[in-house]
VOPA-964978 format. One record per atom (N, C-alpha, C): x, y, z; residue number from 1; atom name; residue in one letter. Coordinates in Angstrom, 2 decimals. Example, Ala and Ser with C-alpha at 12.3 -4.5 7.8 and 13.67 -1.06 7.14 Angstrom:
// residues 2
{u 13.19 v -5.69 w 7.80 i 1 at N aa A}
{u 12.30 v -4.50 w 7.80 i 1 at CA aa A}
{u 13.20 v -3.30 w 7.80 i 1 at C aa A}
{u 12.85 v -2.25 w 7.08 i 2 at N aa S}
{u 13.67 v -1.06 w 7.14 i 2 at CA aa S}
{u 12.90 v 0.03 w 7.87 i 2 at C aa S}
END
This chain:
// residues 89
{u -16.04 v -6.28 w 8.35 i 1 at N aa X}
{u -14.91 v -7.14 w 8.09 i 1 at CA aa X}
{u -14.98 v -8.34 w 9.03 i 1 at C aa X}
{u -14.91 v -9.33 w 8.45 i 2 at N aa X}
{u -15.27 v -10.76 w 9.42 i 2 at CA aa X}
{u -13.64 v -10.82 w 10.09 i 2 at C aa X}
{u -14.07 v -11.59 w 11.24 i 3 at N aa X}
{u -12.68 v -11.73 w 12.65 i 3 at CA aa X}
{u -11.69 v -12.47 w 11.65 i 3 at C aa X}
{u -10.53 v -12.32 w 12.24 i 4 at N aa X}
{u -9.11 v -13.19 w 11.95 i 4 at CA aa X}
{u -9.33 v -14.18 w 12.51 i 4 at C aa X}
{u -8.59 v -15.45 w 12.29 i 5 at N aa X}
{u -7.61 v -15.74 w 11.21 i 5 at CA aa X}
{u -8.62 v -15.93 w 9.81 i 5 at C aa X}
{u -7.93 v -15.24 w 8.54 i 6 at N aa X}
{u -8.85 v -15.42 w 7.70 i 6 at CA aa X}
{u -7.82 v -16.84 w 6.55 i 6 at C aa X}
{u -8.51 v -17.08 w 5.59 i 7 at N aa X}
{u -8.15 v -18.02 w 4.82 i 7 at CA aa X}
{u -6.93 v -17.52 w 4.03 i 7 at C aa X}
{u -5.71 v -18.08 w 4.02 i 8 at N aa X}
{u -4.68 v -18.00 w 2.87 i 8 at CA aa X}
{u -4.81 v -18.58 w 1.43 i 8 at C aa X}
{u -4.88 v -17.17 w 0.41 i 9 at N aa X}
{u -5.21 v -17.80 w -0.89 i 9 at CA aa X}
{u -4.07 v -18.34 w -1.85 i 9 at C aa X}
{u -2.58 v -18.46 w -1.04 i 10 at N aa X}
{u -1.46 v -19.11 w -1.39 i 10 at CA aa X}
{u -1.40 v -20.43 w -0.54 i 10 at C aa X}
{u -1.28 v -20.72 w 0.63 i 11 at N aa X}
{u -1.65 v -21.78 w 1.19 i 11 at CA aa X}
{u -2.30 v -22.91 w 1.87 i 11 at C aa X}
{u -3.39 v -22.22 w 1.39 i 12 at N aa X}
{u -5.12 v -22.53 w 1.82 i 12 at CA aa X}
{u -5.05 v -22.63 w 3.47 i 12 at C aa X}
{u -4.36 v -22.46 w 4.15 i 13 at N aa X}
{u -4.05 v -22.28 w 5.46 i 13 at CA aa X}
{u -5.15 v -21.35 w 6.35 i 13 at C aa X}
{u -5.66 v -21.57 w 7.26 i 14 at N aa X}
{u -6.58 v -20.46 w 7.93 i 14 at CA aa X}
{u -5.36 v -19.78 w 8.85 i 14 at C aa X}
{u -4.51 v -18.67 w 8.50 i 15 at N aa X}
{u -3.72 v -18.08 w 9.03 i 15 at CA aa X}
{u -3.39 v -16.55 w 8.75 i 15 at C aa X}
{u -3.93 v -15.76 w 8.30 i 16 at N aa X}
{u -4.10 v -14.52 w 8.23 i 16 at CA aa X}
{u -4.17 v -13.81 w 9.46 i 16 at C aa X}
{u -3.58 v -12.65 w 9.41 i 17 at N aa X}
{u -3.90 v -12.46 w 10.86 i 17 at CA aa X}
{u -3.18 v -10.54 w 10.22 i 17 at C aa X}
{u -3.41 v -9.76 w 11.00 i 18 at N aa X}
{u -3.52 v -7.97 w 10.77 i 18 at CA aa X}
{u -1.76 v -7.93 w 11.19 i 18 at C aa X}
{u -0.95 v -7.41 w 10.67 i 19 at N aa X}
{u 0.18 v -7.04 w 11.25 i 19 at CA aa X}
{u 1.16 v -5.97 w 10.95 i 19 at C aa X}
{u 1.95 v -5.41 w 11.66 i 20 at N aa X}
{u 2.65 v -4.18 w 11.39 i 20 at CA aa X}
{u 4.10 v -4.34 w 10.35 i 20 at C aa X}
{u 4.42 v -4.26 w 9.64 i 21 at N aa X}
{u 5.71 v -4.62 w 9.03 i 21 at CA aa X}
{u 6.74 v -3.14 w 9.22 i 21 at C aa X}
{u 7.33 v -3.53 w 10.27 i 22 at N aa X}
{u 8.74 v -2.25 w 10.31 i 22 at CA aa X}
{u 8.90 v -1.27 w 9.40 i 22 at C aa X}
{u 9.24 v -2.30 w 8.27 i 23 at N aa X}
{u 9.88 v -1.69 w 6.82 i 23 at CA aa X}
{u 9.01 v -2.50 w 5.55 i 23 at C aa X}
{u 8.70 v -1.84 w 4.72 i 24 at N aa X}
{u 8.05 v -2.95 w 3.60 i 24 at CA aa X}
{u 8.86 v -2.43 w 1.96 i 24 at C aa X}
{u 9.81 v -3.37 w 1.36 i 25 at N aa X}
{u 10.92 v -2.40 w 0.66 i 25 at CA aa X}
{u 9.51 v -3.40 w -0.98 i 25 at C aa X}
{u 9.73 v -2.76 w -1.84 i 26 at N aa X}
{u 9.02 v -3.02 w -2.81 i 26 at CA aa X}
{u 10.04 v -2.36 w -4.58 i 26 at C aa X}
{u 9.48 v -3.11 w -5.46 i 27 at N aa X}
{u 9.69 v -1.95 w -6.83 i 27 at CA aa X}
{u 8.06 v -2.22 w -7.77 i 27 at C aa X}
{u 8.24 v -0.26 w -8.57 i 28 at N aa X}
{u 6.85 v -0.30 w -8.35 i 28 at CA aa X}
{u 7.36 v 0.24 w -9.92 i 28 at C aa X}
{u 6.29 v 0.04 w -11.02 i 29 at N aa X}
{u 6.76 v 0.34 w -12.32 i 29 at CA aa X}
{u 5.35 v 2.19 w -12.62 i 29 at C aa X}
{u 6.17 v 2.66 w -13.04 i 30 at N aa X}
{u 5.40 v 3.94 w -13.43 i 30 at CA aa X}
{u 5.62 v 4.46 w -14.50 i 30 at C aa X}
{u 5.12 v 5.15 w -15.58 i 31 at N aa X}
{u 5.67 v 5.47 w -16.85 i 31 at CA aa X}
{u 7.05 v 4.54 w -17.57 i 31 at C aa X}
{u 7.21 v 3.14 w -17.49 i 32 at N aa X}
{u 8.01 v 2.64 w -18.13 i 32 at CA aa X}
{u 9.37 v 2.60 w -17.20 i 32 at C aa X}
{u 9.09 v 3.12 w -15.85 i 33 at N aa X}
{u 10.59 v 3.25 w -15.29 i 33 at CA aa X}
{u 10.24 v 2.16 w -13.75 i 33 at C aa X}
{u 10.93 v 2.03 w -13.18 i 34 at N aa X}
{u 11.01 v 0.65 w -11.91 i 34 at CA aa X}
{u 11.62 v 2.18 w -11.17 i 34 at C aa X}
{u 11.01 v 1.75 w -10.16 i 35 at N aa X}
{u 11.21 v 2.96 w -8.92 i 35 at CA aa X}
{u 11.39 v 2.03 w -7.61 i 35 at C aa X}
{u 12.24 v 2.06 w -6.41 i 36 at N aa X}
{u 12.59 v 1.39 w -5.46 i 36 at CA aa X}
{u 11.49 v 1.71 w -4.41 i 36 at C aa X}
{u 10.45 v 1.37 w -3.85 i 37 at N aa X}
{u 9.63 v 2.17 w -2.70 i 37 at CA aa X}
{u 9.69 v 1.55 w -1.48 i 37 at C aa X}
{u 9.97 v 2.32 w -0.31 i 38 at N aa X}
{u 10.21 v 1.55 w 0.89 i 38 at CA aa X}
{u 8.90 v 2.67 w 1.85 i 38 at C aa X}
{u 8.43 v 1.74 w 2.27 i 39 at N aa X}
{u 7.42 v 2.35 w 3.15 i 39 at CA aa X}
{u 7.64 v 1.41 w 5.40 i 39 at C aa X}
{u 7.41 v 2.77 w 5.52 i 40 at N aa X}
{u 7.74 v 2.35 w 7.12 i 40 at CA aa X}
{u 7.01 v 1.72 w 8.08 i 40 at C aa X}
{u 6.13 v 1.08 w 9.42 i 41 at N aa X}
{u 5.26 v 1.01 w 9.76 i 41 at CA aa X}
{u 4.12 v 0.72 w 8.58 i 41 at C aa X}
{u 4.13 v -0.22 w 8.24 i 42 at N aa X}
{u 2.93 v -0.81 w 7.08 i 42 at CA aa X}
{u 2.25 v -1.69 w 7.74 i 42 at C aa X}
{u 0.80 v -1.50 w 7.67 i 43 at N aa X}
{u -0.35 v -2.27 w 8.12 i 43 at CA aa X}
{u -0.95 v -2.79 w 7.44 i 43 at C aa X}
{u -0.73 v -4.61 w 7.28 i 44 at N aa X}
{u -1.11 v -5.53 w 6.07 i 44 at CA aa X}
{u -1.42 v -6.64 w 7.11 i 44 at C aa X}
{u -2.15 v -7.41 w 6.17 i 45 at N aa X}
{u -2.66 v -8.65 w 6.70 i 45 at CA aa X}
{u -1.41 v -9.75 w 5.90 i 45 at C aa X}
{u -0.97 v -10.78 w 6.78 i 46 at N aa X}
{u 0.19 v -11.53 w 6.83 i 46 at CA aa X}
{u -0.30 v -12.84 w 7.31 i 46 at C aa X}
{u -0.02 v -13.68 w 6.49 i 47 at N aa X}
{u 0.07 v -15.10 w 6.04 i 47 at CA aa X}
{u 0.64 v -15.86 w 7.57 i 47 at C aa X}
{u 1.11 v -16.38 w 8.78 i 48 at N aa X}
{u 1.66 v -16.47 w 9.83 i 48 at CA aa X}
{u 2.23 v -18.00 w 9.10 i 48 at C aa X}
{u 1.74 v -18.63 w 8.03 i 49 at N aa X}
{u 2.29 v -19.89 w 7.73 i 49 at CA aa X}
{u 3.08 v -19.82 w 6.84 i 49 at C aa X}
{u 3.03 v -19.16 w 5.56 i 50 at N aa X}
{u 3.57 v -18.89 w 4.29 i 50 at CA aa X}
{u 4.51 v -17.30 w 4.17 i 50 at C aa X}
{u 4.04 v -16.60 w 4.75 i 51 at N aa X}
{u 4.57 v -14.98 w 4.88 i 51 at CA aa X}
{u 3.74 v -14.57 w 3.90 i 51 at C aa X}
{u 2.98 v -14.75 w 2.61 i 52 at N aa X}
{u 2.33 v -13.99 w 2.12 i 52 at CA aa X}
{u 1.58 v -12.75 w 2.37 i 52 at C aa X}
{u 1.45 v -11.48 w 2.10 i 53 at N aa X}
{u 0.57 v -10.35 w 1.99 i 53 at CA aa X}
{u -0.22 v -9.89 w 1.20 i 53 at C aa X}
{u -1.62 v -10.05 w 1.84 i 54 at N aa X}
{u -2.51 v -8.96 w 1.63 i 54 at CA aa X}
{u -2.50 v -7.65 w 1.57 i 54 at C aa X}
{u -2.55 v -6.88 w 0.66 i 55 at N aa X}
{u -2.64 v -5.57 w 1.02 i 55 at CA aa X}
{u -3.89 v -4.78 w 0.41 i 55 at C aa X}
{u -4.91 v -4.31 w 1.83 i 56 at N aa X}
{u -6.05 v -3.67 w 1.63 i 56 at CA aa X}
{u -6.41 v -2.27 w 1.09 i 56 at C aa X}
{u -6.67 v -1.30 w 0.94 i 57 at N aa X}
{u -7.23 v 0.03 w 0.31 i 57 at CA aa X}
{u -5.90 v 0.85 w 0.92 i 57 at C aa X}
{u -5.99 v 1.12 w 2.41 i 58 at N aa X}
{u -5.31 v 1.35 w 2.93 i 58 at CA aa X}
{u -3.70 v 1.38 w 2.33 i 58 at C aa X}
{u -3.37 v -0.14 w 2.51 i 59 at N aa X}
{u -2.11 v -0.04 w 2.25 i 59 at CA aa X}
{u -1.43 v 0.21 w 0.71 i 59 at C aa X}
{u -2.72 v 0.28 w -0.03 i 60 at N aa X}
{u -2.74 v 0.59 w -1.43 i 60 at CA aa X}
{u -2.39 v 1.65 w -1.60 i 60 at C aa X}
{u -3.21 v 2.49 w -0.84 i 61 at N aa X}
{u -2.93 v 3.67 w -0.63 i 61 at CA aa X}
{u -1.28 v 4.90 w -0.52 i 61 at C aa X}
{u -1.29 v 4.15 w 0.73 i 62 at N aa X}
{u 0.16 v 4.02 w 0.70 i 62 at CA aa X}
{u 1.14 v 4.03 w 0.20 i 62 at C aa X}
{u 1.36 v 2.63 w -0.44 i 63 at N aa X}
{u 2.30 v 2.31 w -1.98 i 63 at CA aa X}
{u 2.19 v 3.55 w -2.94 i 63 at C aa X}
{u 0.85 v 3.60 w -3.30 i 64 at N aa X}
{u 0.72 v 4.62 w -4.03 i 64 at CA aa X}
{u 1.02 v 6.11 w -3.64 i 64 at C aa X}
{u 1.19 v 6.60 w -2.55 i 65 at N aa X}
{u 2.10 v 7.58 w -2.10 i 65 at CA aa X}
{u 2.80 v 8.07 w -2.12 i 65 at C aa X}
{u 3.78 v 6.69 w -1.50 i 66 at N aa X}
{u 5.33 v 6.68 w -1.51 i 66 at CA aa X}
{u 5.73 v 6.63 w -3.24 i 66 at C aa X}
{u 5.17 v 5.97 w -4.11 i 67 at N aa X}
{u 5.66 v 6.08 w -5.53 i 67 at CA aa X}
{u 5.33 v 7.32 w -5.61 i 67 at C aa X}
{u 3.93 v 8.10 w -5.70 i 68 at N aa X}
{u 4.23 v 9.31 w -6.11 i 68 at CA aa X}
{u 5.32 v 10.14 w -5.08 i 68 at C aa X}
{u 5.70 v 10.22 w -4.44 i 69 at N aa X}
{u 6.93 v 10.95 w -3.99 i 69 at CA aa X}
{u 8.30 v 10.46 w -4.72 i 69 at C aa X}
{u 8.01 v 9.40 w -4.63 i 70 at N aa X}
{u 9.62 v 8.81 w -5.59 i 70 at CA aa X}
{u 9.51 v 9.37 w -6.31 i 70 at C aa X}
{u 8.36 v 9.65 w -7.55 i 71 at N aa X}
{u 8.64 v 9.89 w -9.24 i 71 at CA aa X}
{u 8.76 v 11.76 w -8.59 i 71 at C aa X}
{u 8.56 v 12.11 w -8.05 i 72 at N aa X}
{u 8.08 v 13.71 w -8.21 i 72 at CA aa X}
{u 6.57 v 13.95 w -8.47 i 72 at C aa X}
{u 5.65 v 13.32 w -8.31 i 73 at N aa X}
{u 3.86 v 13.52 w -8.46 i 73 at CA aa X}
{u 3.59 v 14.37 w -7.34 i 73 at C aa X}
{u 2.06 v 15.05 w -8.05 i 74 at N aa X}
{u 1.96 v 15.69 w -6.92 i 74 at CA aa X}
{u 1.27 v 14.53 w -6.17 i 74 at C aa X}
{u 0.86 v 14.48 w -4.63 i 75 at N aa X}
{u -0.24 v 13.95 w -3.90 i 75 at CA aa X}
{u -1.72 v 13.81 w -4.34 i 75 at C aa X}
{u -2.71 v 13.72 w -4.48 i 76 at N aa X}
{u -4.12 v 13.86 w -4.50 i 76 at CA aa X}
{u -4.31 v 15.25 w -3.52 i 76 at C aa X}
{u -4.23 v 15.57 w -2.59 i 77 at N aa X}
{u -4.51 v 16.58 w -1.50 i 77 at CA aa X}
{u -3.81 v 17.95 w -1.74 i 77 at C aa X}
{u -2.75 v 17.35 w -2.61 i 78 at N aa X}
{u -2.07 v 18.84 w -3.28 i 78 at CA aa X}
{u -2.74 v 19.39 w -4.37 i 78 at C aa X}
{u -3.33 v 18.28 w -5.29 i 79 at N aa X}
{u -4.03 v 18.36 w -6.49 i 79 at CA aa X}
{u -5.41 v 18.85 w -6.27 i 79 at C aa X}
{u -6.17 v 18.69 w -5.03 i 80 at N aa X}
{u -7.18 v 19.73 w -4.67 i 80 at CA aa X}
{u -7.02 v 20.66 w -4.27 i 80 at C aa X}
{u -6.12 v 21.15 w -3.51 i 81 at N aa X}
{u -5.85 v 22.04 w -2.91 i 81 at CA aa X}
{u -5.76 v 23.30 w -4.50 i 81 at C aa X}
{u -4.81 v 22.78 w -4.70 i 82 at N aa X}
{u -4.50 v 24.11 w -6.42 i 82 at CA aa X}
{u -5.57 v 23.84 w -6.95 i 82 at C aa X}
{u -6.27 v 23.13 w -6.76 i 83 at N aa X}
{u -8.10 v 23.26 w -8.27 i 83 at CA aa X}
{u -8.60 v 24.38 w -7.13 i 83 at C aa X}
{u -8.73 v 23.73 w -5.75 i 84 at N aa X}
{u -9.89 v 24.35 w -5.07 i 84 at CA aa X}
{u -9.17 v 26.09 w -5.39 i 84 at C aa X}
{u -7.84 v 26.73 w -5.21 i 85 at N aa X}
{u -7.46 v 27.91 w -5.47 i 85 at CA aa X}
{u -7.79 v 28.39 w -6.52 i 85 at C aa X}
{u -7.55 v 27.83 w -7.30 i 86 at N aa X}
{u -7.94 v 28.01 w -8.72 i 86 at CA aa X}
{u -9.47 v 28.25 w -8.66 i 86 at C aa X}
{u -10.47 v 27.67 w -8.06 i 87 at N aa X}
{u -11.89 v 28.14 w -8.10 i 87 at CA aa X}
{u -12.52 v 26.97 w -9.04 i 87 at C aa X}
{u -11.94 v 25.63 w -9.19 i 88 at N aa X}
{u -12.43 v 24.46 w -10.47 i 88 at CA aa X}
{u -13.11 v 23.69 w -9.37 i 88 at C aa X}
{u -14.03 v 23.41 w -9.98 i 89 at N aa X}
{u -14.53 v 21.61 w -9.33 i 89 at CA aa X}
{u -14.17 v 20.30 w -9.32 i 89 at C aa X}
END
């Protein structure tokens, strides 16, 4: 991953920079329904000129988490866990 500050692709600005966001409140659409997702301590790369966000694998990750807990999904790690019991590949 090349050093910060990286290029802003909203304000062509060289101002990117790694940062922690407290709270990151979002709505995320899943089967046809809008779900509210608030995630805590979020680690995104942030715009220092514009506020824009990046959000990498990681914080993809994440999002995608917290929605599956909103809707009732299982996790990925739950979903191996019952194959691996089960004896499936």
């Amino acid at each position: 991953m090349k050093p910060f500050p990286w290029k802003c692709g909203e304000c062509r600005e060289r101002a990117i920079y790694s940062t922690v966001l407290e709270t990151y409140t979002t709505e995320l659409d899943h089967d046809g329904k809008t779900y509210p997702i608030s995630v805590s301590n979020f680690e995104v790369m942030q715009c220092r000129n514009c506020s824009a966000i990046i959000l990498d694998e990681d914080a993809n990750r994440r999002l995608s988490d917290a929605l599956r807990s909103a809707v009732g999904l299982l996790q990925p790690t739950e979903i191996r866990a019952h194959r691996e019991k089960l004896g499936f590949t």
